[in-house]
N, CA, C and O atoms as a GROMACS GRO file, in nm:
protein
  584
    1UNK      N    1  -2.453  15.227   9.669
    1UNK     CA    2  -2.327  15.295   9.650
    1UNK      C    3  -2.322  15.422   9.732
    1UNK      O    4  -2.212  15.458   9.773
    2UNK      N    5  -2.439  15.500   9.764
    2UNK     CA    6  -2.441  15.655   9.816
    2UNK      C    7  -2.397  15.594   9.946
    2UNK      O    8  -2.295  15.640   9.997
    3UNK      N    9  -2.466  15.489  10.008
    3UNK     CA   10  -2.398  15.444  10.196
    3UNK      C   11  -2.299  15.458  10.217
    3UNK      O   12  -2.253  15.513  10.317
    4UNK      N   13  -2.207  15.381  10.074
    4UNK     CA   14  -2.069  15.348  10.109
    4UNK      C   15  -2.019  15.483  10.095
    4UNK      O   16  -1.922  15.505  10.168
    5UNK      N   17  -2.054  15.578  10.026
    5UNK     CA   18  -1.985  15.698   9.967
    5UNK      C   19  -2.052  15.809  10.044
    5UNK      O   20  -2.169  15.838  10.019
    6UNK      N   21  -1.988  15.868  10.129
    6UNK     CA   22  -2.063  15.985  10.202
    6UNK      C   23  -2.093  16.095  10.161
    6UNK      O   24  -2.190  16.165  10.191
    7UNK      N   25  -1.945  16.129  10.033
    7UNK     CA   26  -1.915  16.264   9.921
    7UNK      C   27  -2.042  16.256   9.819
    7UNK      O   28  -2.105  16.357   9.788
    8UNK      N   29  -2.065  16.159   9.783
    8UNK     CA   30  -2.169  16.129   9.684
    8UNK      C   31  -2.285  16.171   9.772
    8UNK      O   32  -2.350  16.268   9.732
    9UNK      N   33  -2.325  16.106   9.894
    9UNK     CA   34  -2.479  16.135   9.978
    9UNK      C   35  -2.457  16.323  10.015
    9UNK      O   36  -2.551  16.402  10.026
   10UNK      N   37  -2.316  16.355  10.027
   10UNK     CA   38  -2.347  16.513  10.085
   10UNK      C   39  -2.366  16.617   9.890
   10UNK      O   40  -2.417  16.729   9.883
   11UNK      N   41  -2.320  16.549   9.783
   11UNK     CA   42  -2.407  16.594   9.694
   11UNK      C   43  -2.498  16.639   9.654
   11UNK      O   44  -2.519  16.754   9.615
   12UNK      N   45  -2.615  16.476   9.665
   12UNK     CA   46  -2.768  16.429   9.667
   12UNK      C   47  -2.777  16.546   9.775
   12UNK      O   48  -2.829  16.640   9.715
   13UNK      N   49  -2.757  16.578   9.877
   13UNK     CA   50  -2.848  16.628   9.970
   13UNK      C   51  -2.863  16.771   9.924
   13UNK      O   52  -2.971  16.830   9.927
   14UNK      N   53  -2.709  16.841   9.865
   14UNK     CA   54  -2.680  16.965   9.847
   14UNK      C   55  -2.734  17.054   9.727
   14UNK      O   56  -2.740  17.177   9.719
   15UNK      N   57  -2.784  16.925   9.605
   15UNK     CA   58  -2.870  16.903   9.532
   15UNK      C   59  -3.003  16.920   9.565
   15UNK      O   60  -3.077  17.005   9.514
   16UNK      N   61  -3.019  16.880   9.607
   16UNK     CA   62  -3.178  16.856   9.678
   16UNK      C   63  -3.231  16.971   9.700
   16UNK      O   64  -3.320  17.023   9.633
   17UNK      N   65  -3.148  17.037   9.847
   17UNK     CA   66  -3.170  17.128   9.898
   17UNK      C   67  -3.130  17.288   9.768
   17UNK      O   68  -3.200  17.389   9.767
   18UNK      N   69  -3.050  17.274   9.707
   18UNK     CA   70  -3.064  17.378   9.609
   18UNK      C   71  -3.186  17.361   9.455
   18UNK      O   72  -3.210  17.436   9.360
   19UNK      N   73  -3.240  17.218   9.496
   19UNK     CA   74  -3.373  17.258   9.431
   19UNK      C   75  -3.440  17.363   9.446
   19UNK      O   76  -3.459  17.465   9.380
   20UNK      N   77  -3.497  17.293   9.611
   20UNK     CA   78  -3.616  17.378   9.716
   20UNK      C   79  -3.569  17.543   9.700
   20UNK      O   80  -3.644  17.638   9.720
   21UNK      N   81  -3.440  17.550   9.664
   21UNK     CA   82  -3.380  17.674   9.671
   21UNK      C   83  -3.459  17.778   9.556
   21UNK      O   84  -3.524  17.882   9.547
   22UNK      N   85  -3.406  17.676   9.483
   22UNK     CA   86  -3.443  17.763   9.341
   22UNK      C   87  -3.566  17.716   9.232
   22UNK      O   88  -3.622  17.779   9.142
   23UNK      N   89  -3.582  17.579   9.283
   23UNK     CA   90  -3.731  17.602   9.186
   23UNK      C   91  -3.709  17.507   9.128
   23UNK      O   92  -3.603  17.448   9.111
   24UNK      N   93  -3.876  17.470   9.072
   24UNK     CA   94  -3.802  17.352   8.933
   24UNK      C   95  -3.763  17.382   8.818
   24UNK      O   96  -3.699  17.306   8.746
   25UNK      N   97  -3.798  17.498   8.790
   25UNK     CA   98  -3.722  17.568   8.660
   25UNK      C   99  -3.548  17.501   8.656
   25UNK      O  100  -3.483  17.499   8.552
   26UNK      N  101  -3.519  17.472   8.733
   26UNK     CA  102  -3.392  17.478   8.739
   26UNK      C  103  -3.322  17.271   8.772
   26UNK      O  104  -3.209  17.225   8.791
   27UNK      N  105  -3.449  17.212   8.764
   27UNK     CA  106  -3.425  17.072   8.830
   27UNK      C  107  -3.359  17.005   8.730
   27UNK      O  108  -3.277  16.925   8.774
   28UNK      N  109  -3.371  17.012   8.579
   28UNK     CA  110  -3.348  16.940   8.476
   28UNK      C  111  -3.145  17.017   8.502
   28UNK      O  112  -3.053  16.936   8.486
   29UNK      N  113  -3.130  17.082   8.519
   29UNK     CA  114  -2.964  17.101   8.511
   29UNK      C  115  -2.884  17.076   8.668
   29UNK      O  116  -2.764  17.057   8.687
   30UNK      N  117  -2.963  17.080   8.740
   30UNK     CA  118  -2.914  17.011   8.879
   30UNK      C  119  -2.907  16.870   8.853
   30UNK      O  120  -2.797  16.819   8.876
   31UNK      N  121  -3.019  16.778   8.801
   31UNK     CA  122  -2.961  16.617   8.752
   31UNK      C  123  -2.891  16.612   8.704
   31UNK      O  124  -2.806  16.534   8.747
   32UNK      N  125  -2.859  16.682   8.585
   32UNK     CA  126  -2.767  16.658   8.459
   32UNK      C  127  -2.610  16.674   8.598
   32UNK      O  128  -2.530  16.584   8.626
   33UNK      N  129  -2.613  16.774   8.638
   33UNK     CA  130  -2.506  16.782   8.745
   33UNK      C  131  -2.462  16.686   8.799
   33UNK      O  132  -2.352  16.636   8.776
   34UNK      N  133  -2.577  16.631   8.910
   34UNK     CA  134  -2.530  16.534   9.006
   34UNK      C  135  -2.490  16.414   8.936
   34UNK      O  136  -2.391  16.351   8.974
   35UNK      N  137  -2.573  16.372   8.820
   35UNK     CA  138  -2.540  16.251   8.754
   35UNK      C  139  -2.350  16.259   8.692
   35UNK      O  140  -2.267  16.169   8.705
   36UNK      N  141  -2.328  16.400   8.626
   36UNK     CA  142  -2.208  16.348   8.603
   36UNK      C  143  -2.084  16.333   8.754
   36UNK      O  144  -1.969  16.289   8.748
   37UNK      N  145  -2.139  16.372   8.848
   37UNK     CA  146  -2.063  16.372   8.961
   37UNK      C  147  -2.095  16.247   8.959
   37UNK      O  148  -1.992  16.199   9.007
   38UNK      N  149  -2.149  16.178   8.943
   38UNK     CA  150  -2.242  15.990   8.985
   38UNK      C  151  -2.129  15.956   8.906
   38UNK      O  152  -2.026  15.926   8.967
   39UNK      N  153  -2.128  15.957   8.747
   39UNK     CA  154  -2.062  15.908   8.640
   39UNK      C  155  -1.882  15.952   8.665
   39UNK      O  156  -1.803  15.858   8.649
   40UNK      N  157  -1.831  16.068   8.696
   40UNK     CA  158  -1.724  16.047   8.736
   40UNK      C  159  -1.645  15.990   8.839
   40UNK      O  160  -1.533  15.941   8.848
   41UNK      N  161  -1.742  16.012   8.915
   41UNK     CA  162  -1.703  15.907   9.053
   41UNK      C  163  -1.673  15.756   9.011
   41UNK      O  164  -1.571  15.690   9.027
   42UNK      N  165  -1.796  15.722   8.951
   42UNK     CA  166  -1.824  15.552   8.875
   42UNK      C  167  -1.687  15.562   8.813
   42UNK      O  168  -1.607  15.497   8.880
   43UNK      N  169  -1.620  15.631   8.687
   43UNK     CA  170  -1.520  15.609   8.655
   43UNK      C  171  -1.405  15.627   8.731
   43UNK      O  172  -1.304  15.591   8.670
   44UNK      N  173  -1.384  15.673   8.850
   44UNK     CA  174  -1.274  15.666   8.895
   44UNK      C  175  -1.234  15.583   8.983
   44UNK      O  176  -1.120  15.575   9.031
   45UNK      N  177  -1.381  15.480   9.018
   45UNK     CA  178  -1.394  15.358   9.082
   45UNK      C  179  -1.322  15.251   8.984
   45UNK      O  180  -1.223  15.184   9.012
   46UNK      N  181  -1.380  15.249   8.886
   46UNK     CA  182  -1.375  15.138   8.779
   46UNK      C  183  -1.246  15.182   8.721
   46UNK      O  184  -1.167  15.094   8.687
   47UNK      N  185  -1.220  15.280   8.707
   47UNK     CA  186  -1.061  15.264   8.673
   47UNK      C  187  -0.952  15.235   8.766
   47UNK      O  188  -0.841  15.194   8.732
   48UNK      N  189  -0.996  15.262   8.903
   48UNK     CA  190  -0.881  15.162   9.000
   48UNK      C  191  -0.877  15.071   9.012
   48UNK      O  192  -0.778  15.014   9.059
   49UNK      N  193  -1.000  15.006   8.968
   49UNK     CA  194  -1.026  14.874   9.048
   49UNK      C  195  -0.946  14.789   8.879
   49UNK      O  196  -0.914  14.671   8.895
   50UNK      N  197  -0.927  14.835   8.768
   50UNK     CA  198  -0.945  14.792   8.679
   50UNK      C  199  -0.761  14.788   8.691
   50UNK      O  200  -0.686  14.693   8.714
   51UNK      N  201  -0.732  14.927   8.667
   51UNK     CA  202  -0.581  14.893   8.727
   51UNK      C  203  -0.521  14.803   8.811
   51UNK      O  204  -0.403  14.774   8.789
   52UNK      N  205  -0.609  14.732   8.945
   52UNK     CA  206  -0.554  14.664   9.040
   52UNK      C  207  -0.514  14.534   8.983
   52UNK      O  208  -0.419  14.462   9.014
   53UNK      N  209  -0.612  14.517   8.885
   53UNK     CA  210  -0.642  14.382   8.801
   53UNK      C  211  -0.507  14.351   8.719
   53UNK      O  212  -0.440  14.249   8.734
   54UNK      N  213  -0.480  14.448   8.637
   54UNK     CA  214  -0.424  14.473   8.529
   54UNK      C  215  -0.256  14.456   8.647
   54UNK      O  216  -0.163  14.376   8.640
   55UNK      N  217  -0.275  14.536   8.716
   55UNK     CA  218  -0.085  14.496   8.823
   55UNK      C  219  -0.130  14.387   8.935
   55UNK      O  220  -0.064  14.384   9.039
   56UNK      N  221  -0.225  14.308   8.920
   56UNK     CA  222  -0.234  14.165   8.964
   56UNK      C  223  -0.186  14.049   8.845
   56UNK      O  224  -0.120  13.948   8.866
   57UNK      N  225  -0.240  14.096   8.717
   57UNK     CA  226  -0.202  13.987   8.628
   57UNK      C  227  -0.063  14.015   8.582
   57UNK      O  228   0.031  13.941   8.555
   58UNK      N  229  -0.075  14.130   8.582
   58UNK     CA  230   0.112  14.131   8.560
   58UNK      C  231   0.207  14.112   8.662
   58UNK      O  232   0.303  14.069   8.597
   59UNK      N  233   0.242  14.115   8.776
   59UNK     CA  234   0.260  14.040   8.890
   59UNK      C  235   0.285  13.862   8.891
   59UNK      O  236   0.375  13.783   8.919
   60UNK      N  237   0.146  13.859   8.844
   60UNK     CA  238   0.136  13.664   8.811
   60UNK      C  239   0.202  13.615   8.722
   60UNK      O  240   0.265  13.511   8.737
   61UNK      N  241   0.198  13.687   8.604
   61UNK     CA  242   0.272  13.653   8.484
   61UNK      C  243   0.435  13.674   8.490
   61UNK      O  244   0.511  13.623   8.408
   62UNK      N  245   0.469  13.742   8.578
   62UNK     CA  246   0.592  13.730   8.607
   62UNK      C  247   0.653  13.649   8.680
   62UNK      O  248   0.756  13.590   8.650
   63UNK      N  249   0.579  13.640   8.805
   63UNK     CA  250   0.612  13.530   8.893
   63UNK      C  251   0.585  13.412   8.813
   63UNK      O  252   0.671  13.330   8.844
   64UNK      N  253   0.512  13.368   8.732
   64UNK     CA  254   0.519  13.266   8.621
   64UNK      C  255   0.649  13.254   8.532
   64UNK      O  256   0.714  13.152   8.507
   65UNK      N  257   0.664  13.353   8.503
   65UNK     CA  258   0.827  13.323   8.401
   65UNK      C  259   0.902  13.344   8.462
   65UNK      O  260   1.017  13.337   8.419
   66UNK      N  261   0.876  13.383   8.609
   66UNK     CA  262   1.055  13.393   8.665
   66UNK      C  263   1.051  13.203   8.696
   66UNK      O  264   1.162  13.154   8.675
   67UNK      N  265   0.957  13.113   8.734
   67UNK     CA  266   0.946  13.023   8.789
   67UNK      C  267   0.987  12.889   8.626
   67UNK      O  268   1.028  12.774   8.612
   68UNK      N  269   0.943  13.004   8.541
   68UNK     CA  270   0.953  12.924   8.426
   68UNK      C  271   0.799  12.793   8.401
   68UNK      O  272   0.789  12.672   8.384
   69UNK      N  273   0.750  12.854   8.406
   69UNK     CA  274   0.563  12.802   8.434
   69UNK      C  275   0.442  12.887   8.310
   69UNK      O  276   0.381  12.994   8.317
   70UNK      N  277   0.444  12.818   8.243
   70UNK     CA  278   0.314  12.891   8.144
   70UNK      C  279   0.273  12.836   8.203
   70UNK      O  280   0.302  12.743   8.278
   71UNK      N  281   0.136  12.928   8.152
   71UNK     CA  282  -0.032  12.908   8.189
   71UNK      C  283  -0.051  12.776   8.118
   71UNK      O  284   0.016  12.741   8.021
   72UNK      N  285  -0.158  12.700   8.180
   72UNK     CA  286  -0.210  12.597   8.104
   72UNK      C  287  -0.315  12.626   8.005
   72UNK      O  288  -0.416  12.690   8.037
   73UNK      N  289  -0.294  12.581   7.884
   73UNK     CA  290  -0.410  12.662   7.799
   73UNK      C  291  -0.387  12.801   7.771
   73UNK      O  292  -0.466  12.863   7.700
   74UNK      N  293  -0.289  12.854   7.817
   74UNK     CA  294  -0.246  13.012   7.756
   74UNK      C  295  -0.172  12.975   7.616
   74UNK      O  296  -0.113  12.875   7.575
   75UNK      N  297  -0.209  13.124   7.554
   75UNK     CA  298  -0.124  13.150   7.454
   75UNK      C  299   0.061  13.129   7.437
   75UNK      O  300   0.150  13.176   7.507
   76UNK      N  301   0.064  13.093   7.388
   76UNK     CA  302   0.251  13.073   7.434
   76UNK      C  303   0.323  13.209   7.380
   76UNK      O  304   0.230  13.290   7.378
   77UNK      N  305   0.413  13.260   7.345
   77UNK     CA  306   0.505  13.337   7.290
   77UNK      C  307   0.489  13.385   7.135
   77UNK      O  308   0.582  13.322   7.085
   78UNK      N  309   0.431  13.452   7.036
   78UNK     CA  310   0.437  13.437   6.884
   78UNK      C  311   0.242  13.401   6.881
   78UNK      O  312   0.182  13.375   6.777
   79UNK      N  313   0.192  13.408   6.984
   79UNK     CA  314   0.083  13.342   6.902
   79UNK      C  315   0.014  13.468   6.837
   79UNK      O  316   0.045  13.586   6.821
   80UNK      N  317  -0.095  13.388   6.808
   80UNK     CA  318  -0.211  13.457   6.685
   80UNK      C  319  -0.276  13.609   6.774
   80UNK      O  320  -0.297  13.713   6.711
   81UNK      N  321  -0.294  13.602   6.876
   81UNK     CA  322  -0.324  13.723   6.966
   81UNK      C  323  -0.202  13.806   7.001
   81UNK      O  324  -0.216  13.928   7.003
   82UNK      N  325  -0.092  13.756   7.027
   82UNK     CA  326   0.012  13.889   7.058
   82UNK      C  327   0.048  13.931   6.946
   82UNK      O  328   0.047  14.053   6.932
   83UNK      N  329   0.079  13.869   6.864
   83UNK     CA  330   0.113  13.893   6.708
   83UNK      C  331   0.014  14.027   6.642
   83UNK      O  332   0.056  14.122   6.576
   84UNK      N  333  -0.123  13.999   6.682
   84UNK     CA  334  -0.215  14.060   6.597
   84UNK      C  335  -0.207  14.191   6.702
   84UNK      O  336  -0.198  14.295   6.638
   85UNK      N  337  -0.209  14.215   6.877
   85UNK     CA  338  -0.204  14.298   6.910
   85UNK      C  339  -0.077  14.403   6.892
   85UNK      O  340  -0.081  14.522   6.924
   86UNK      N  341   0.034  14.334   6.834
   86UNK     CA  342   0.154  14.393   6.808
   86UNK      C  343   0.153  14.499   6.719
   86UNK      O  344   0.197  14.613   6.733
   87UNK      N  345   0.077  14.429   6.591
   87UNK     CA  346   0.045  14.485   6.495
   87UNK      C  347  -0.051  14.603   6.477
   87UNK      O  348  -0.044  14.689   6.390
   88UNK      N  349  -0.153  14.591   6.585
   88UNK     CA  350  -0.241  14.703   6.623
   88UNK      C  351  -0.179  14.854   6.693
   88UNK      O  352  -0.202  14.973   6.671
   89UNK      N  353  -0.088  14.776   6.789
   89UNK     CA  354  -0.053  14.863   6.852
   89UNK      C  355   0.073  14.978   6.777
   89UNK      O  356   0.096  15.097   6.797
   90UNK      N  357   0.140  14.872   6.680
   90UNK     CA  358   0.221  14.978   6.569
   90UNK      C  359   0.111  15.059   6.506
   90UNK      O  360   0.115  15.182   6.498
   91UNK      N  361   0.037  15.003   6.473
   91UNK     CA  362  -0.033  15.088   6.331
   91UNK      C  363  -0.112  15.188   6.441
   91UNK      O  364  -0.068  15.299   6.414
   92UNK      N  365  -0.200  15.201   6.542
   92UNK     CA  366  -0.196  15.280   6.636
   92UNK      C  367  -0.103  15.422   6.629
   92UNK      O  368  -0.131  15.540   6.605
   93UNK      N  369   0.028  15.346   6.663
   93UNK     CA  370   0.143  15.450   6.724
   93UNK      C  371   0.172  15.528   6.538
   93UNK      O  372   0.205  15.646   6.528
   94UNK      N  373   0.155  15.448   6.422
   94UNK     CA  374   0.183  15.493   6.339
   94UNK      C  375   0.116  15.643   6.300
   94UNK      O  376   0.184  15.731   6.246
   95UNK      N  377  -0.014  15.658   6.333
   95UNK     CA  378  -0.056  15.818   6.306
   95UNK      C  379   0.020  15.911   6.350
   95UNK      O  380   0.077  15.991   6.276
   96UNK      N  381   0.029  15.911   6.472
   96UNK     CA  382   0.094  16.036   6.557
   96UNK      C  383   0.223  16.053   6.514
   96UNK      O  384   0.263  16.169   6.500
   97UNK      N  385   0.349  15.898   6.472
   97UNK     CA  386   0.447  15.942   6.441
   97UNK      C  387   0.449  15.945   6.292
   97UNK      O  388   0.560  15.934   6.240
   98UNK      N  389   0.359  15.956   6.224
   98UNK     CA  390   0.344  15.999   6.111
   98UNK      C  391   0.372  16.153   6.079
   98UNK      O  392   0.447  16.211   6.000
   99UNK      N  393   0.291  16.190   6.162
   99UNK     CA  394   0.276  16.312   6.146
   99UNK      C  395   0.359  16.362   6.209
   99UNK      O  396   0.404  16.468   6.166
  100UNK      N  397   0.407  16.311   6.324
  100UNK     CA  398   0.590  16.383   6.348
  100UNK      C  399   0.676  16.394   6.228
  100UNK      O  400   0.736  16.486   6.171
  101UNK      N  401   0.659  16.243   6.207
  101UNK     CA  402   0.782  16.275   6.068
  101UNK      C  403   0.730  16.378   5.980
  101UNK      O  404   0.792  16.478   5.944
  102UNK      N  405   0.613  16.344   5.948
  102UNK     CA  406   0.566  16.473   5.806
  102UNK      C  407   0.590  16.609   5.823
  102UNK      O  408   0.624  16.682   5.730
  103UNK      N  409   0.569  16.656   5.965
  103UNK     CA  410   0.565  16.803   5.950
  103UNK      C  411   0.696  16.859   6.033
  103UNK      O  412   0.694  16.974   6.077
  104UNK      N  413   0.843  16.744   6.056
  104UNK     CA  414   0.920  16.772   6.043
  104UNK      C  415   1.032  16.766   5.957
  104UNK      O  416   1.122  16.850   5.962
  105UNK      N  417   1.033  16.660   5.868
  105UNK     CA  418   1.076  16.632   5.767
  105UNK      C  419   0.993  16.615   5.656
  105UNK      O  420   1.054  16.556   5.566
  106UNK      N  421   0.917  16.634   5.637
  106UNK     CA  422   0.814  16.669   5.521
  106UNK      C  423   0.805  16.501   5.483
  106UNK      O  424   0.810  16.413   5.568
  107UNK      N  425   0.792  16.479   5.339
  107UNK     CA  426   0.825  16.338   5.259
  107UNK      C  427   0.922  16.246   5.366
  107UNK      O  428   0.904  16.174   5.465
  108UNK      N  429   1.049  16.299   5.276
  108UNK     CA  430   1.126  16.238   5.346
  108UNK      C  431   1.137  16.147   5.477
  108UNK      O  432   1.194  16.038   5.490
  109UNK      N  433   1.053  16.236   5.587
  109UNK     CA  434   1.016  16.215   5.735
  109UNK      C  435   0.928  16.112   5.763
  109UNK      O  436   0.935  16.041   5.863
  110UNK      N  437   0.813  16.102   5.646
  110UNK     CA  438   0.739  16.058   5.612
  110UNK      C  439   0.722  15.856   5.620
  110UNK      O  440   0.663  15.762   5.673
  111UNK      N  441   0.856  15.906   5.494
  111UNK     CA  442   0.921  15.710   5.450
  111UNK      C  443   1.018  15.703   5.508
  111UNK      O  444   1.109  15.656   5.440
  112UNK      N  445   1.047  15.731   5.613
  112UNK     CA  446   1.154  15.690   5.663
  112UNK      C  447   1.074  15.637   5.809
  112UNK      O  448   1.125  15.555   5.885
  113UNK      N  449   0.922  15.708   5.836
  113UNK     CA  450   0.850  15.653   6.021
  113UNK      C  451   0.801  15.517   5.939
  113UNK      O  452   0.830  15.404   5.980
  114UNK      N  453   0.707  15.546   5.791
  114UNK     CA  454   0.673  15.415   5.778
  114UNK      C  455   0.756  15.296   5.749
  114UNK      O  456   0.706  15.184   5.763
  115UNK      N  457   0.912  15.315   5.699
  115UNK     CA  458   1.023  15.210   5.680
  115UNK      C  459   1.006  15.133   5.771
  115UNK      O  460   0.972  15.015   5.760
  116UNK      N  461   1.036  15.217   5.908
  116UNK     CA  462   1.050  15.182   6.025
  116UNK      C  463   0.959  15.107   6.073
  116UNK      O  464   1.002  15.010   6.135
  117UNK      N  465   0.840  15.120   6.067
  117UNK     CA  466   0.688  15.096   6.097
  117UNK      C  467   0.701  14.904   6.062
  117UNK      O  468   0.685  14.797   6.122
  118UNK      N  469   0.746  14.965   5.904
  118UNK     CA  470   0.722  14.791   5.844
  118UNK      C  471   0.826  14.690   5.912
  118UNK      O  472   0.798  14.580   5.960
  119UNK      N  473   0.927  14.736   5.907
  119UNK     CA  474   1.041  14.676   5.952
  119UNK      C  475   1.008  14.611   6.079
  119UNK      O  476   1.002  14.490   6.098
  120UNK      N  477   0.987  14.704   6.165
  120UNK     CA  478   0.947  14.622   6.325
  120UNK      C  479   0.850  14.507   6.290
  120UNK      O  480   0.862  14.390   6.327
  121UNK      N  481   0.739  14.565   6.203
  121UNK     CA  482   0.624  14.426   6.141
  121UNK      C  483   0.668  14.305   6.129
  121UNK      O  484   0.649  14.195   6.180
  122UNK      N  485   0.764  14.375   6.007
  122UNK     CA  486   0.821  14.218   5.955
  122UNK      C  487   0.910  14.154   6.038
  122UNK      O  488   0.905  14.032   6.022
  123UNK      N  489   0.995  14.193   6.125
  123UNK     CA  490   1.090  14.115   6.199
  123UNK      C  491   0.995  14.056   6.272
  123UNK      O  492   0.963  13.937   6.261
  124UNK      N  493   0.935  14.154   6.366
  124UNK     CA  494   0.763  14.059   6.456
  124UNK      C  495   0.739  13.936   6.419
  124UNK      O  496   0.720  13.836   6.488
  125UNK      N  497   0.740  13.956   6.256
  125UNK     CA  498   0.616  13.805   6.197
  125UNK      C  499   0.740  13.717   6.199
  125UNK      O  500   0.734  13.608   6.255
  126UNK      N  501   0.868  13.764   6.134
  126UNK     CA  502   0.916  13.675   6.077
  126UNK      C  503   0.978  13.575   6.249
  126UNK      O  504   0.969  13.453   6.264
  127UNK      N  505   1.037  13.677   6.352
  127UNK     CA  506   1.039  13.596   6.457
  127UNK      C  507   0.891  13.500   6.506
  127UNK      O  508   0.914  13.389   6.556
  128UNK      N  509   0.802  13.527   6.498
  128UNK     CA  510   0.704  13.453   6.540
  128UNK      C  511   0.668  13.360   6.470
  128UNK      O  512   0.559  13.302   6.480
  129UNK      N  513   0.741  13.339   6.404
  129UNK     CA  514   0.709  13.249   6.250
  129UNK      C  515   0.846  13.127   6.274
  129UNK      O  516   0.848  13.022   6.210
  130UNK      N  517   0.954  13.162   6.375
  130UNK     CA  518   1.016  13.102   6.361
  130UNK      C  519   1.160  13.116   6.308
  130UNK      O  520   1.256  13.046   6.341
  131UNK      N  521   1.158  13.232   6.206
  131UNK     CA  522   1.282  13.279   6.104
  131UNK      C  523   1.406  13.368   6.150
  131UNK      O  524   1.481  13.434   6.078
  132UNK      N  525   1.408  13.352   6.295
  132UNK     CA  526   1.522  13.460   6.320
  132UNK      C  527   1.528  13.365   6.447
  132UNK      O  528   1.425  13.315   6.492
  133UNK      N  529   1.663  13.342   6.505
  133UNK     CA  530   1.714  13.268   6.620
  133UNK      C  531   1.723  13.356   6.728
  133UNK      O  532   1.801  13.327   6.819
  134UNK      N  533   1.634  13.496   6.737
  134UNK     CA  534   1.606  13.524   6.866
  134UNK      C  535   1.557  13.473   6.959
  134UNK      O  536   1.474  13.397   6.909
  135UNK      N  537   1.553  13.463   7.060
  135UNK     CA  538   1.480  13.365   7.175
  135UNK      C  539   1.479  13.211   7.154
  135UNK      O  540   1.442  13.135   7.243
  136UNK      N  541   1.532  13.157   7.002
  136UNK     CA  542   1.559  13.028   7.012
  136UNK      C  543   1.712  12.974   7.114
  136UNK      O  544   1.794  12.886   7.087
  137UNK      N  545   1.704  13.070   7.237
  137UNK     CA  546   1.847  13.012   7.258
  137UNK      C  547   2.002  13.022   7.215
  137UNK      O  548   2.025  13.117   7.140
  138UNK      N  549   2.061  12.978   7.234
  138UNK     CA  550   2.241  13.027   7.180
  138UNK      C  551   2.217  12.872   7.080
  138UNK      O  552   2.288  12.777   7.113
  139UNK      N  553   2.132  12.856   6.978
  139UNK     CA  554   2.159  12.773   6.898
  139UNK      C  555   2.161  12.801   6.772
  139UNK      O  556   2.083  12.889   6.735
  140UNK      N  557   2.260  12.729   6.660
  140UNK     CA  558   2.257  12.768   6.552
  140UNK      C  559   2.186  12.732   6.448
  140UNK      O  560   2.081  12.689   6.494
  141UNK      N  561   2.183  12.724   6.324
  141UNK     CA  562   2.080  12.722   6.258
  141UNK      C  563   2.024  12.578   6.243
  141UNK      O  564   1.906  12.547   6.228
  142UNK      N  565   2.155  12.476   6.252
  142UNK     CA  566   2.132  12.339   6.255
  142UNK      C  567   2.022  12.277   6.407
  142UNK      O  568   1.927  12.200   6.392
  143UNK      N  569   2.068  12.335   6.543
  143UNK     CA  570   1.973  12.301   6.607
  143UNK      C  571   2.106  12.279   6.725
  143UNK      O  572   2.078  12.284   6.844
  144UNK      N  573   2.251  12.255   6.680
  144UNK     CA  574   2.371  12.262   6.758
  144UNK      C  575   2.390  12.397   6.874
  144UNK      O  576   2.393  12.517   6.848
  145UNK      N  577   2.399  12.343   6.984
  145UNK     CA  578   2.470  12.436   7.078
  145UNK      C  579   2.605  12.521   7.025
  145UNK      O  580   2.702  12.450   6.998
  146UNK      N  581   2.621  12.679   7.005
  146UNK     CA  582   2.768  12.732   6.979
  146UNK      C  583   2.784  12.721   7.126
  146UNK      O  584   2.891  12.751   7.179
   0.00000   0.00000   0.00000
């Protein structure tokens, strides 16, 4: 990795040389140094490269539904994984706007983020379950075109 990275090798060297500088009294906090320069670098590798991934599959997945093409063997719409990440990701968001509501509306503020909270839940399940004619199309309850 130091070959490819020149910033990283003029570090190591600058390191090095402010050993000889100062002694070994001083070597145990020059590693600790260079390593987190090692470790932030590493993360700012792995988080681009991780992003590229992440706006490659989303990219695909679009060009998939614009084409009208699921994955073979993918999850379809409602399943057991988006469902459950849905649910994570409310109860997640639920702390922070918890505490918006609480310490601007006290109580009140309170049952009115978690109303909300459940509500999105339950419509979630109940569409993924089948019980609401969203995304079923302009059809009515019988199965008839309006």
């Amino acid at each position: 990795m130091m070959a490819r990275d020149p910033d990283l090798k003029k570090d190591l060297d600058a390191t090095l040389q402010t050993r000889k500088e100062l002694g070994a009294e001083y070597e145990s906090e020059l590693i600790d140094s260079f390593l987190e320069k090692v470790e932030h670098r590493m993360e700012q590798t792995l988080g681009a490269t991780a992003d590229r991934q992440v706006r490659r599959h989303l990219a695909e997945r679009q060009m998939n539904a614009a084409r009208g093409v699921r994955p073979p063997g993918g999850p379809g719409p409602g399943s057991f994984g988006e469902r459950f990440g849905f649910a994570a990701v409310s109860l997640v968001l639920a702390v922070p706007l918890s505490a918006i509501g609480a310490v601007n509306a006290q109580l009140p503020g309170l049952l009115v983020t978690w109303a909300g909270i459940v509500a999105v839940n339950v419509v979630n399940a109940a569409h993924a379950a089948g019980g609401l004619p969203w995304g079923q199309g302009a059809r009515g309850r019988d199965g008839d075109r309006d």
